[in-house]
N, C-alpha and C positions, 0 to 999 in steps of 0.2 A: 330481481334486483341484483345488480351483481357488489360480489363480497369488495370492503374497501381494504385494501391494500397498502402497505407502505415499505417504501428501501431504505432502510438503516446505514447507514455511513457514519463511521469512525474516522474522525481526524478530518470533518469534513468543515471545519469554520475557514480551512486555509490552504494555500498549494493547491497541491491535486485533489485533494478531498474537497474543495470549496468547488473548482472549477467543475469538477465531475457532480457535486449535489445542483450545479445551475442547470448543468444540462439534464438531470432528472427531471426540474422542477420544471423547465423550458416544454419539457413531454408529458407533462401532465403526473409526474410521480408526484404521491405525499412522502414526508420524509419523517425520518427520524436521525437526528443529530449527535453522533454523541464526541465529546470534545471537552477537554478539562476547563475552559475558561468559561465562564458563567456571563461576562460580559458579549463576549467573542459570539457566544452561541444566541446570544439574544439579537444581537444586531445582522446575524445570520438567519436568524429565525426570519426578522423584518422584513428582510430583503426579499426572500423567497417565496413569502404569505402574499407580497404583493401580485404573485404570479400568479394568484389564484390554488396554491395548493394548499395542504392542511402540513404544518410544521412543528414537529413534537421535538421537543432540548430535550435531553440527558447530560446532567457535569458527570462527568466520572473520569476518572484517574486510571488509566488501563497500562500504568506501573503497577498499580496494584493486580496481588493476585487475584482478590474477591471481585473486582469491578467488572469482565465483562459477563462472571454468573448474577451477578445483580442488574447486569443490562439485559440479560434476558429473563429473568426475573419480571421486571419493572414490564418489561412489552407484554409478557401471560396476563400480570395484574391487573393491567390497561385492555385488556383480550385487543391486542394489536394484531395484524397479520399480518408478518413482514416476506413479502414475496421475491425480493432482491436484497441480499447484503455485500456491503464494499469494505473490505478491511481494509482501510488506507490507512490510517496511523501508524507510524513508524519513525524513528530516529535512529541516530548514527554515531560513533565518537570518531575523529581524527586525532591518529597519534602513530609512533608505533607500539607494538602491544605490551613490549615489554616497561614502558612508561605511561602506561594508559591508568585511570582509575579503575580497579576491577568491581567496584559496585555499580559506576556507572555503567559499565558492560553487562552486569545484570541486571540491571534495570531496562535496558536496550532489549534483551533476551526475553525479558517478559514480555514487552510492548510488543518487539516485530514478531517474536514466536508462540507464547504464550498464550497472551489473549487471543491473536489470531485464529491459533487452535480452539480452542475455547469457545468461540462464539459461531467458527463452522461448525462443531460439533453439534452444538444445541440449536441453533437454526437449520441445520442440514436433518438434522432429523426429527424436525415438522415437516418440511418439506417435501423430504422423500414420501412421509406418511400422506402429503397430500397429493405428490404425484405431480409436481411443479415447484419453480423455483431457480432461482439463477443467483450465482455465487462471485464475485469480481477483487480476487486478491493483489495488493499491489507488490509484488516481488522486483524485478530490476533490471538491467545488464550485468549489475553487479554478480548476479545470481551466475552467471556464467561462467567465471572467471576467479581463481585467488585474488584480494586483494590487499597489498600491503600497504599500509596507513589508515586501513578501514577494517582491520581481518576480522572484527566478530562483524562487522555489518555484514561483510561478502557473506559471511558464512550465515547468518539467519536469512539473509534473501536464498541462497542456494538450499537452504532449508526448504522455505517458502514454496517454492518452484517445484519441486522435485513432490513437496504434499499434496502441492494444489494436482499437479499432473496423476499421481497416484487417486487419489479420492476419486477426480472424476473419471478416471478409469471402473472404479469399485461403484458408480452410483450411474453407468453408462446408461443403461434401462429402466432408469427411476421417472424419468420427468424432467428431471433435476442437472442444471449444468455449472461446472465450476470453470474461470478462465483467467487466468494469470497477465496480469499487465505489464512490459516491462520496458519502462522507461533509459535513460538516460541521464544524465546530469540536466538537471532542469532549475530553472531558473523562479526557485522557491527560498523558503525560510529554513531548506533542512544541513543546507551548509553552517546560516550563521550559527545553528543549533549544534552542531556537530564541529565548532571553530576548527573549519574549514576552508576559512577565506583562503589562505596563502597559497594552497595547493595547484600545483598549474593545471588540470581539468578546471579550475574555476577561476583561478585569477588570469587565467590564457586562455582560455576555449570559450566557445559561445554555447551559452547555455541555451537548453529548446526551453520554447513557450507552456508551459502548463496547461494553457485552454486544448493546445493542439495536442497533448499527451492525452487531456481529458477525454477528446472527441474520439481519438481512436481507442482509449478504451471502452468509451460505452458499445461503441457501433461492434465491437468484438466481439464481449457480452452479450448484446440482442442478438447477436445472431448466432451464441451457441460455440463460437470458437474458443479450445482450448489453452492460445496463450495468442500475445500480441506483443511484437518489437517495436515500440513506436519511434518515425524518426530515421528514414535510409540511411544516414551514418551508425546510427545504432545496430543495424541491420547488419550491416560491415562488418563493423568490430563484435559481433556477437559472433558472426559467420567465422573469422580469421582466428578468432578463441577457441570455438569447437573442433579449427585443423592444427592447433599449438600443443604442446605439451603443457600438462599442468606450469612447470619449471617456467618454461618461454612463455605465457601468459601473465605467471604472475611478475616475472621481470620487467616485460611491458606493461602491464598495469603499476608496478613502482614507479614508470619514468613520468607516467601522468597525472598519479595522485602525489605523489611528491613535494615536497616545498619547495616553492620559485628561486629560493634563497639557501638551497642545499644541494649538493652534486648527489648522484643517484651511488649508489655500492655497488659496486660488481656482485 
């Protein structure tokens, strides 16, 4: 009889963590939810039980530092076996830094880097003990790039990127694969959370679909590969950042995250 299984997704009642737990649930994955709204998570739970899989909530707060050792925690308790974890949860502040709240900026720190680290640790090393396992971090475009209006975000995703890329280097021959997603400006909730509307990458540019960021991370994932650009424009601007100097990237990225309603600085 084979062992039951489940993919834990953080951040997944919404955005890319909703669209990516459909398409788990779509392939036959159980899930495990974890997402601070308790309402959010039940009507998520619903949605997905319909498809026939088995659907385990977790509320948890993963601003907190305690919450994602209590999220694995809770899955030993439960003797769950989580065979795939998605760290999606993440947020952002828009500002510049010098005007920005700097607690919010730690609280961001913990969410995108933090916990992150945190729950690959202790999931990655059941894992490797079991000789399988596959790892799917949400890191960015941003991760590429300085970005000014965003600079602690740029800078936890280029975190992101660079750990995720490291790890699965270090767990090559384990079983075990890790792979970085890196989206674009997507047409989710992480701008209005990041008040972010004004910025011309959003109030001028056309944001990508979520489902279609979703698709191409999974298909990444399953098959082992180490990162994914989702998005040919993505691809572009990721490629034209890798031949710019730090200096000339992040200038260009000031003229696009910028306010509609403000001239750019020399």
């Amino acid at each position: 009889m084979e062992e039951k299984t489940y993919t834990l997704i953080s951040g997944g009642t919404s955005g890319i963590g909703f669209e990516l737990a459909k398409i788990f649930a779509y392939n036959g994955h159980n899930l495990i939810i974890v997402a601070r709204d308790e309402n959010e998570l039940n009507a998520t739970a619903r949605e997905f039980k319909a498809l026939g899989v088995d659907v385990i909530t977790m509320s948890k707060d993963l601003f907190l530092k305690e919450s994602p050792f209590e999220v694995f925690d809770e899955v030993k308790e439960q003797a769950l076996v989580v065979d795939i974890l998605v760290n999606d949860a993440g947020q952002g502040q828009y500002g510049k830094f010098v005007e920005t709240d700097i607690y919010r900026e730690l609280d961001i720190i913990q969410l995108n880097i933090s916990s992150l680290v945190v729950l690959t640790k202790l999931f990655l090393q059941d894992m490797v003990q079991r000789g399988n396992g596959k790892i799917l971090n949400l890191s960015s475009v941003a991760s590429k790039a300085p970005g000014p209006w965003q600079s602690v975000y740029h800078g936890t995703k280029a975190f992101v990127q660079s750990f995720t890329e490291a790890v699965r280097n270090e767990v090559k021959d384990t079983g075990v694969t890790l792979t970085a997603l890196l989206p674009g400006a997507t047409d989710t909730d992480f701008f209005n959370k990041a008040e972010m509307e004004d910025a011309k990458i959003v109030a001028e540019g056309k944001l990508d679909d979520p489902v279609k960021v979703a698709k191409d991370g999974y298909e990444a994932l399953m098959r082992g590969d180490d990162m994914v650009i989702s998005g040919m424009k993505n691809k572009i601007n990721v490629a034209m950042s890798n031949v710019m100097s730090d200096k000339a990237a992040a200038e260009s990225m000031n003229k696009k995250q910028s306010p509609v309603n403000e001239k750019n600085k020399k």
